[in-house]
N, C-alpha and C positions, 0 to 999 in steps of 0.2 A: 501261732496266734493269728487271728483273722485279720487282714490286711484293711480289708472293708471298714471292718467295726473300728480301728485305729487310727484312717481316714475320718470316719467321722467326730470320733472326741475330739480327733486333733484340731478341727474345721470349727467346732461346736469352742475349743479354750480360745483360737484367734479369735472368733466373735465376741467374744467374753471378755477378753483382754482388751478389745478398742474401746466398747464401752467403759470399763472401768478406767480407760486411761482421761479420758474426760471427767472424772470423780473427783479428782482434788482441784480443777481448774474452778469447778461449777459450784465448792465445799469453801475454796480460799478467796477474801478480799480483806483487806485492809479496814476501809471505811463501813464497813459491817453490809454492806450491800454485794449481794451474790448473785447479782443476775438474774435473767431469765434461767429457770430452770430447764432442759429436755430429759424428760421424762419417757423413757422407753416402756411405752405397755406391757402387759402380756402375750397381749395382739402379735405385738409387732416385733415383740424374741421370736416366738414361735413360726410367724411367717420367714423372720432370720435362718432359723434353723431348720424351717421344714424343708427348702431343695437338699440339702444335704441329706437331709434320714432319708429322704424318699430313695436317693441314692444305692442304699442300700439296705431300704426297708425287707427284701428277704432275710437278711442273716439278723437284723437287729431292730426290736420294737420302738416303733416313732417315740411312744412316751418317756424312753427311758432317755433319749439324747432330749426331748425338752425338757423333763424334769433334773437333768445334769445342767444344762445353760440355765437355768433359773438362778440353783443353786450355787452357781459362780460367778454370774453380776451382782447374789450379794457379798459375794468375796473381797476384801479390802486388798488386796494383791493377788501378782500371777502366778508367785511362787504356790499359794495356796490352793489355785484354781489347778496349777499344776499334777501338786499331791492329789487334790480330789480326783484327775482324770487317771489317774495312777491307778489310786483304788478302787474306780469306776471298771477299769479293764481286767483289775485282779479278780472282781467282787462277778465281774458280767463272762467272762470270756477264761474257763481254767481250762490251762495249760492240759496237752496230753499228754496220760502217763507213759512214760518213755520205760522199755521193758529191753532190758542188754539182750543182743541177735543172739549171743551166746543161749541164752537163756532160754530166750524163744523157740531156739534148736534143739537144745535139749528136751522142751517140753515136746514138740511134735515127733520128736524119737520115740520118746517114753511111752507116746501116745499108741503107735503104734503096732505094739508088742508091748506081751508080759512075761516075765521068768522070771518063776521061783524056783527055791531048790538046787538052782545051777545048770538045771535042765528039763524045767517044765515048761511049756509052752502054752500062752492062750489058745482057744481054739482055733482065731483066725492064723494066725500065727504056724500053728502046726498043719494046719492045711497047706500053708505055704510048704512046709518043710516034706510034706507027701508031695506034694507036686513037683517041688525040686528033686527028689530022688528018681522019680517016674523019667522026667523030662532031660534033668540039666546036670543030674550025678556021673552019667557016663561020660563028659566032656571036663567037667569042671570041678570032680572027687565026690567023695560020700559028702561032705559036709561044706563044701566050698571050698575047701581046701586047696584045689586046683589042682589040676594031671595036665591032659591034652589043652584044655582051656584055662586061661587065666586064673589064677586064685581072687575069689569074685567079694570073700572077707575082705581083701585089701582093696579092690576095685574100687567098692560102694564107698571108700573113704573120699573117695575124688571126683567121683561121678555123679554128677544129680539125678534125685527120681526121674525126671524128665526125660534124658538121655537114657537110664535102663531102660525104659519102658519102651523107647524108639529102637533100640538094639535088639528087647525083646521081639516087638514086631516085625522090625523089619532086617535085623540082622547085622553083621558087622565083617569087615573083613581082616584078619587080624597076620600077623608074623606068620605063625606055627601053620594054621586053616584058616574055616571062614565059621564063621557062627551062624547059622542057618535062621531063616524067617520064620516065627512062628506065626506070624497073623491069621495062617489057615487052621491053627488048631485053638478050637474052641476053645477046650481044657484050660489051655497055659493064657490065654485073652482071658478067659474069664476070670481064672484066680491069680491073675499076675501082681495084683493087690496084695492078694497073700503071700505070695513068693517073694515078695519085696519085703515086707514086714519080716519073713523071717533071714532074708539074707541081711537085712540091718542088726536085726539081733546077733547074729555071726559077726558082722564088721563092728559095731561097738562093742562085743567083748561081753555081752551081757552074758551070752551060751558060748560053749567052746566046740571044741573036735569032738562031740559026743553025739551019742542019737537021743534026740528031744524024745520027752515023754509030754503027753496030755495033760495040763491040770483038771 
C-alpha cells in the first residue's frame, strides 16, 4: 500500500478530528445560550488540508483528500471519520494481486518450451536440442544425461539461467576437466536461448532420455 497516500488520510482524520472535538463544546449550554460560534469555511479546510496533498500530489489527486476532510467534519465522531478513511484507502489504493513464486515459476518454465506427445518439441525448443547434440552431446551424453560432464537434467534444478549462461560463455572448471568457453562460437551465443529452453524441458521431466521430434 502506498505509504504517501496513508500519510495523507491519516493527516487529513487528525485535522478532522480537532475540529470536531470542539462540536459538542460549541452545541452544549445549559441556559440555552451557545456562544459565539467558529465556523470553519470551505476556504479554510481546504488551505488545512492543502500542505498535505501537495505532499504527495504525484501519487494522489488534491481533490480526493479535500473532498475526504469535508466529508468527516460532517461526521459526529472519529470512530466514523475513521471507517470513512478505511474505505477511502480500500476504494483509492487496491492492494497488489499477490501470485505464489511457486506459481510464477511454473509459469515462466512452461513459457519456455512445449511438449506434446512425450517427445515433440517446439521449434524453439528443438533447435535447442540440435545445437546440444552438435555442441554439448560429446561431454555431457545424448540427451543430458551426463558421461565425461555433469548430468546437466539434474544440474539445471540448482542452477539459475543466470549462471548457465555464464558457464556457457565463459566456462567452468569442474572435478573430472574443465568445460570450455564458448563465447567464440557464434552458433552456441546465438541460440544458447534455445539450448536452455530445451535442457529445462530435460530437467523438469516434461521430455525424457529420448530423441525429440518437431511438432
Amino acid at each position: 500500500m502506498n505509504k504517501k497516500l496513508i500519510n495523507v488520510v491519516m493527516h487529513t482524520v487528525l485535522t478532522a478530528a480537532i475540529i470536531m472535538a470542539f462540536v459538542p463544546f460549541l452545541k452544549s449550554n445549559d441556559d440555552g445560550y451557545q456562544g459565539a460560534k467558529i465556523v470553519a469555511s470551505q476556504t479554510e479546510i481546504e488551505s488545512t488540508v492543502e500542505p498535505v496533498v501537495e505532499e504527495a500530489q504525484a501519487e494522489v489527486m488534491p481533490e480526493v483528500a479535500i473532498a475526504v476532510t469535508t466529508e468527516l467534519v460532517a461526521e459526529n465522531t472519529v470512530v466514523q471519520a475513521v471507517e470513512k478513511v478505511e474505505q477511502v484507502i480500500a476504494d483509492v489504493v487496491e492492494p497488489a494481486a499477490t501470485v505464489p513464486t511457486a506459481e510464477l515459476e511454473d509459469d515462466n518454465k512452461s513459457a519456455l518450451y512445449s511438449v506434446v506427445d512425450g517427445n515433440k518439441l517446439d521449434s524453439e525448443s528443438y533447435a535447442g536440442f540440435k545445437l546440444y547434440r552438435n555442441w554439448c552431446a560429446r561431454c555431457h551424453g545424448t540427451y543430458g544425461q551426463g558421461m565425461v560432464g555433469p548430468n546437466l537434467a539434474d544440474s539445471l534444478k540448482f542452477i539459475s539461467e543466470k549462471e548457465f549462461f555464464n558457464t556457457v560463455e565463459n566456462g567452468k572448471a569442474g572435478t573430472i576437466g574443465s568445460m570450455p568457453a564458448w563465447k567464440a562460437n557464434v552458433k552456441v551465443m546465438a541460440g544458447r536461448d534455445q539450448l536452455y529452453a530445451y535442457l529445462m524441458a530435460r530437467s523438469d521431466g516434461a521430455i525424457g532420455v529420448v530423441k525429440p521430434k518437431k511438432q
